[in-house]
C-alpha positions, 0 to 999 in steps of 0.5 A: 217856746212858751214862756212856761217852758224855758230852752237855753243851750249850755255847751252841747247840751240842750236845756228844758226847763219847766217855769210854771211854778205858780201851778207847780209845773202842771203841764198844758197842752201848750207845755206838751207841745212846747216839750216835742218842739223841743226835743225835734229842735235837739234832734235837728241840731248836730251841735246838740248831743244830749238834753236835760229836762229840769224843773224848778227849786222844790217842785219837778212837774205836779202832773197835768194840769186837771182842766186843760187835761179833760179838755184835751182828753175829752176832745180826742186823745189820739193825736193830742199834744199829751200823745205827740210828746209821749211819743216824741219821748219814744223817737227821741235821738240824743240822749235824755237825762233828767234832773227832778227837785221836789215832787214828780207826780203822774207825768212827771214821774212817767217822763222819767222812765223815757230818761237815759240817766236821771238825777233826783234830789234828796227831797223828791217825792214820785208818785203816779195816782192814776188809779186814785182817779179811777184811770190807768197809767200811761206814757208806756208805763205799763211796760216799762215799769214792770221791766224796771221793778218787777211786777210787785213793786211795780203794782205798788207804784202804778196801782196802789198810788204810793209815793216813792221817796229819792232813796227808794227810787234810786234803789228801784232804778227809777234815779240813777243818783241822789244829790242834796237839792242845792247841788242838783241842777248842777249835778244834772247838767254835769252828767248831761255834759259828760254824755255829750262829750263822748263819742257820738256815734258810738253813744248813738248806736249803744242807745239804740242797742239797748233800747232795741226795738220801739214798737212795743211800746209806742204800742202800748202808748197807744193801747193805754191810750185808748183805755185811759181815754175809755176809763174818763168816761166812767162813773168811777172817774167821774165821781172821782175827779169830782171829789178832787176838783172840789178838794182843790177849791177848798 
C-alpha cells in the first residue's frame, strides 16, 4: 500500500482510507492500484467480512487527480489502473460500505454507487462535472444511476453537473444515512461491523441476488470507456481542460 492509502484491520472489517488530504484526496494511478490491492487482499482473507473505504475529515476524494489522470488516459484506458479498480468494484466479494465527510466529487461520488451501504456527513457535497469537461460519465455510472434516480434526476446529476448536498442524496438512494461529521467514521465503521457479523454465506449469496448478473455493467464500464477516452480527444475537451488547468494555477 502507498502511504496515500492507508490499510488497518478493525475486527473483521477491512479499513481503506484515503490520506492524500494536501490534494484533497485526488486519485493517482498509485492510488487506483492501491485500492484493488486492496479489496483482492479482503477478497482473499476469510477473517475479513466487510470493507470501508473513508476519507479524511472535510473531504472524501476530490476526483482524479488532473495530470496523473491525462497521463494515464492519454497512454491507454483499457487496462489502466482507473479501469482494473472500476472493475475490481464490479467483482468485489465481501460487502462494501462507505463512510464520506466532505466533498466526493467524480469518482469519489461513482465509487459510491458500487457501496452496499454508505453513510455521509451532513456537510458532504457530491457532484460528478464529467460533462463540464466535455467527457462522459464513467465506473457504470451511466447505468446504475438511472436504475437508482430515474432518468430526470439522474440527467440532473450526470449531465447538468449539480451538486448534491447530504440530504438530497439520502433522499435520492445515493446514502443510506446521514450522520453529523464528528460521529461519521464511527457510524461508518459501526454499520461495517454490524454486516460483518452477520452470517456470511447468507450476506454472500443475498449479495449476489440482489446485484444479479455483472455483464451489463462491466460492459457498460468498458463501453464508457472507450467514449470517455474518445471524447479527451476532442476540441471540446481540450479547450475545456485548458480553461480548468489554468483556473487551478490562479
Amino acid at each position: 500500500m502507498v502511504d496515500d492509502v492507508l490499510m488497518r484491520r478493525e475486527g473483521a472489517v477491512l479499513v481503506l482510507t484515503l490520506n492524500r488530504t494536501e490534494k484533497k484526496n485526488a486519485l493517482t494511478g498509485a492510488m487506483y492500484d492501491a485500492l484493488s490491492a486492496g479489496l483482492a487482499e479482503a477478497n482473499a482473507d476469510a477473517g475479513i467480512a466487510a470493507t470501508l473505504v473513508l476519507g479524511q475529515p472535510g473531504i472524501f476524494c476530490a476526483g482524479n487527480d488532473i495530470k496523473d489522470f491525462l497521463a494515464i488516459a492519454m497512454s491507454g484506458m483499457a487496462g489502466s489502473p482507473v479501469i482494473k479498480f472500476l472493475k475490481a468494484l464490479v467483482s468485489n466479494a465481501k460487502p462494501l460500505v462507505a463512510g464520506v465527510d466532505g466533498g466526493a466529487i467524480g469518482i469519489g461520488t461513482t465509487m459510491i454507487l458500487h457501496c452496499d451501504y454508505a453513510v455521509a456527513s451532513e456537510r458532504s457535497v457530491f457532484a460528478t462535472p464529467f460533462v463540464d469537461l466535455a467527457l462522459v460519465p464513467e465506473a457504470g455510472s451511466s447505468l446504475i444511476v438511472p436504475e437508482l434516480m430515474g432518468h430526470r434526476l439522474a440527467f440532473e446529476m450526470l449531465v447538468m453537473g449539480e451538486r448534491f448536498t447530504a440530504a438530497r442524496a439520502a433522499e435520492t438512494g445515493l446514502v443510506n444515512r446521514v450522520v453529523a461529521p464528528e460521529v461519521l467514521e464511527e457510524a461508518a465503521l459501526k454499520a461495517a461491523a454490524a454486516i460483518a457479523a452477520k452470517p456470511r454465506e447468507a450476506v454472500a449469496i443475498s449479495r449476489r441476488l440482489l446485484k444479479g448478473d455483472p455483464a451489463a455493467l462491466l460492459a457498460r464500464i468498458d463501453e464508457e470507456a472507450r467514449l470517455f477516452a474518445e471524447r479527451l480527444k476532442s476540441a471540446e475537451a481540450r479547450a475545456a481542460f485548458e480553461t480548468f488547468l489554468s483556473r487551478s494555477k490562479s
